[in-house]
Phi, psi and omega in degrees: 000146186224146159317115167009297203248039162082330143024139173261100174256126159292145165295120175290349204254306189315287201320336169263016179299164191069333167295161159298048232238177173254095133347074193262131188254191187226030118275160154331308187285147184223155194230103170250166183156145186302104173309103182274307209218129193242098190267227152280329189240349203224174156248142156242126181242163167231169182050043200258164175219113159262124194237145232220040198340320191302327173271087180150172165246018159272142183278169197312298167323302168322322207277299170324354184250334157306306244257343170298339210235299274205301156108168179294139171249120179275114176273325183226164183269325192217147142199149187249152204236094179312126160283000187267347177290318184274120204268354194204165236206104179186158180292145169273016157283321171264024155336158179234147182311197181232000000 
C-alpha cells in the first residue's frame, strides 16, 4: 500500500505480532498479551491477562503502568479477542510512567 506522496505504508497492527501490546476496551476491562494474529474480526493474543480493573483498586492507567514495570500475569494461555470490542491499541512498552 503507498501513500499520496508514494510512500511505502505498513500496517501498524502486523509490525506488533509478536509483541506484548494493550487491548484497550470502553470498559474496565483491558486485554494484554504477546500479539499472534490479527485477523479481519479478531485480535489473538497469547500468554495473555484478561483483566478486569473494577477488581482491585488501581484504575486502568495504574494497572497498566504495573504490569509494564511488573510484567503480565498470565490468565489465558490463548485468547481471541472481536476488534469490534477494542478502541485501541498500543505496545505495553510505550505506556507512559503515571
Amino acid at each position: 500500500m503507498t501513500s499520496g506522496h508514494g510512500l511505502l505504508m505498513t500496517d501498524p497492527l502486523e509490525a506488533m505480532k509478536g509483541e506484548v501490546v494493550v487491548l484497550d476496551t470502553g470498559t474496565p476491562i483491558v486485554y494484554l498479551g504477546r500479539l499472534v494474529e490479527v485477523c479481519e474480526h479478531t485480535f489473538v493474543l497469547e500468554a495473555a491477562d484478561m483483566h478486569d480493573c473494577r477488581d482491585g483498586h488501581a484504575k486502568k492507567d495504574a494497572y497498566l503502568a504495573e504490569v509494564r514495570n511488573d510484567g503480565v500475569t498470565v490468565n489465558r494461555r490463548r485468547v481471541v479477542v472481536m476488534r469490534s470490542a477494542i478502541i485501541s491499541v498500543s505496545r505495553l512498552a510505550d505506556v507512559a510512567d503515571e
